[in-house]
C-alpha positions as CSV (number, residue, x, y, z in Angstrom):
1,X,5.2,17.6,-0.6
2,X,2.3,15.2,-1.2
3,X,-0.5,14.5,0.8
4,X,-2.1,10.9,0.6
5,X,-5.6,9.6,1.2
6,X,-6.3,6.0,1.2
7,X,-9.9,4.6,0.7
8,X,-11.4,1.1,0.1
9,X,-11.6,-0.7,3.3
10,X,-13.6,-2.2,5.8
11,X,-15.1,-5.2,6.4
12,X,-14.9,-8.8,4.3
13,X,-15.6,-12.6,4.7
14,X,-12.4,-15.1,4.9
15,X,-11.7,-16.0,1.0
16,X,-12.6,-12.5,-0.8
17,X,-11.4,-9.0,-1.9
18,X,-11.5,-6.2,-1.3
19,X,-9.1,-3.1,-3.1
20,X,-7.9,-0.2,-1.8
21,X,-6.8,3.1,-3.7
22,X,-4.4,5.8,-2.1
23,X,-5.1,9.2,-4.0
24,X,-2.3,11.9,-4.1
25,X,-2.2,16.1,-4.2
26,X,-0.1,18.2,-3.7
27,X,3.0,17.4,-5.7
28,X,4.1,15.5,-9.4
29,X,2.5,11.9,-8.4
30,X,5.0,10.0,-10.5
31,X,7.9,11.6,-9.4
32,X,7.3,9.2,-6.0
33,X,7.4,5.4,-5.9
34,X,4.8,4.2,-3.3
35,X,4.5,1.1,-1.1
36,X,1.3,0.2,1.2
37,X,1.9,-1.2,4.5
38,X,-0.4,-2.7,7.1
39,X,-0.3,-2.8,11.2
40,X,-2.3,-4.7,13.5
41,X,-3.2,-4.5,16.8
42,X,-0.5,-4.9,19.3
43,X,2.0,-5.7,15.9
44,X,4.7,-3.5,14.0
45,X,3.8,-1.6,11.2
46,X,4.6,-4.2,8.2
47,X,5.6,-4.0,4.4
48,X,2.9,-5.0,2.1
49,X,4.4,-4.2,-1.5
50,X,6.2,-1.4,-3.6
51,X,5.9,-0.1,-7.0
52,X,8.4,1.9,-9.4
53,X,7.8,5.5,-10.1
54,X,6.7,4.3,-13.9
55,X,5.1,0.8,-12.6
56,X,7.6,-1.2,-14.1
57,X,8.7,-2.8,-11.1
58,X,7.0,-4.1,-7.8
59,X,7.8,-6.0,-4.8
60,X,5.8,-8.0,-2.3
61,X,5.8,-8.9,1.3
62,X,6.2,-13.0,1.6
63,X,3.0,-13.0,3.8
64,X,1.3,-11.4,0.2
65,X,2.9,-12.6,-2.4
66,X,0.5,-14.7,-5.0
67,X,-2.5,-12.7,-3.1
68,X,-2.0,-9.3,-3.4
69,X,-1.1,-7.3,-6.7
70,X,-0.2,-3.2,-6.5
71,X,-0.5,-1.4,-9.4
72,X,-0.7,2.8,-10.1
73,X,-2.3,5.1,-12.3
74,X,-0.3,8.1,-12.4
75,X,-2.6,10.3,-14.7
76,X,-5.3,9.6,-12.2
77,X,-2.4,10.4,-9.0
78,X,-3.7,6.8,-7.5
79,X,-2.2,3.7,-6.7
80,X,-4.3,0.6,-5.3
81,X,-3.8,-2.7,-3.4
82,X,-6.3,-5.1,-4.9
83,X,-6.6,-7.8,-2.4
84,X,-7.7,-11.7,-3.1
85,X,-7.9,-14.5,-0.8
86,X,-8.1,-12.6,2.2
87,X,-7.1,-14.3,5.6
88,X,-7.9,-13.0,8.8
89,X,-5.1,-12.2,9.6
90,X,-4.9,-9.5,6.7
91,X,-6.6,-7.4,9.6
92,X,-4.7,-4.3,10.1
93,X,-4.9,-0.7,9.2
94,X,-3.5,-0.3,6.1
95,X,-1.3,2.4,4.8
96,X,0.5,4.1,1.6
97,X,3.4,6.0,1.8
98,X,5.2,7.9,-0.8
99,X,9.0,7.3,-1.3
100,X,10.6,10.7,-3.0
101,X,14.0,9.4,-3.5
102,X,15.1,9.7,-7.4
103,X,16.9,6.5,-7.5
104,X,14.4,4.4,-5.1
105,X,15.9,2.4,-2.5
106,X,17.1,-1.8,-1.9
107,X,15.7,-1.4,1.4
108,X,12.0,-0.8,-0.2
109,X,10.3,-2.5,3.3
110,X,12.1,-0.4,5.8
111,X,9.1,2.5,7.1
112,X,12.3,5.1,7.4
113,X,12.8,5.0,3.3
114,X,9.1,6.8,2.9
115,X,8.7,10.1,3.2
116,X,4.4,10.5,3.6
117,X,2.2,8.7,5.1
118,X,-1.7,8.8,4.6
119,X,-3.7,8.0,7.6
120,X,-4.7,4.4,6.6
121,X,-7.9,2.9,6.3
122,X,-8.9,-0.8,8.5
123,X,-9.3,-3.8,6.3
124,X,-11.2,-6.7,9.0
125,X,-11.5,-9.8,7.3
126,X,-13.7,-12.0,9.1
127,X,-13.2,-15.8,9.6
C-alpha cells in the first residue's frame, strides 16, 4: 500500500507556472506508475498525464499536451506536474494516483485503473 501527498498549489496569474510534487510512503515507489488528475467545480474528475514505473514513457491529456510535462524521481519517492502557460480553466483540484499494476494499463485515463489517491491540492489560475 502507498500513501500519497501532493503539494505545490495555489494561486497563479493567466500565462505562468506553477509545479506540483506528489510524495509517496509506505510501499517500493517505483514499483507503481502514477498519473495526476484534476476536477473542477461542478466537472468530472479528468486525466491530466501518466508516467511509466521507470519514466520512460508518458502520456498527456489533449487539453495539456505542449503545457504540462510529468516527470518522477523515484530515489526521492516523488513525481511532479510542472505546469506552464496556465489557463483559467486549469482550475481544479488536482490529484495523483498510483497505478500498481505490473504491466500498466491502455486505458491509462480511466480513474478505475489507479489504485491510491492522495487528497489533491487546488491550483486557481486567475485571468
Amino acid at each position: 500500500q502507498v500513501q500519497l501527498v501532493e503539494s505545490g498549489g495555489g494561486l497563479v496569474q493567466a500565462g505562468g507556472s506553477l509545479r506540483l510534487s506528489c510524495a509517496a510512503s509506505g510501499s517500493t515507489f517505483s514499483t507503481y506508475a502514477m498519473g495526476w488528475f484534476r476536477q473542477a467545480p461542478g466537472k468530472e474528475r479528468e486525466f491530466v498525464a501518466r508516467i511509466s514505473r521507470s519514466g520512460g514513457s508518458t502520456y498527456y491529456g489533449d487539453s495539456v499536451k505542449g503545457r504540462f510535462t510529468i516527470s518522477r524521481d523515484n530515489a526521492k519517492n516523488t513525481v511532479y506536474l510542472q505546469m506552464n502557460s496556465l489557463k483559467p480553466e486549469d482550475t481544479a483540484v488536482y490529484y495523483c494516483a498510483a497505478d500498481s499494476r505490473p504491466y500498466g494499463t491502455s486505458r491509462y485515463w480511466e480513474i478505475k485503473e489507479y489504485d491510491y489517491w492522495g487528497q489533491g491540492t487546488q491550483v486557481t489560475v486567475s485571468s
